[in-house]
C-alpha positions, 0 to 999 in steps of 0.5 A: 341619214345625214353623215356627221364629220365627228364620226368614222367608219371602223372596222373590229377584227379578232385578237384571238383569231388573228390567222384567218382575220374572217371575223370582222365588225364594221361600225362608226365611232365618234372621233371627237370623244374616242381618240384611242383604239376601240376594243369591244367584246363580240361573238365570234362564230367560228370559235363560238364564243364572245372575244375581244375585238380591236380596231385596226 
């Protein structure tokens, strides 16, 4: 798979369970059309329910 220059490894980790920082997410994003942080919803399998996730 070839690597575009406009994308860059993220990594999501949980608003709501910031003590333990266990739930994270690694993803790309396109740097060219999403300049701000990214904040999508996942499953976080230690609260057992979606929650919002932030980029760092």
């Amino acid at each position: 798979m070839k690597k575009s220059k406009n994308r860059k490894t993220i990594i999501l980790k949980c608003t709501i369970q910031k003590k333990n920082n266990i739930s994270k997410y690694y993803t790309t994003k396109n740097i060219k059309n999403n300049k701000n942080k990214l904040k999508l919803k996942k499953y976080n399998y230690i609260l057992r329910k979606k929650t919002i996730h932030e980029e760092i």
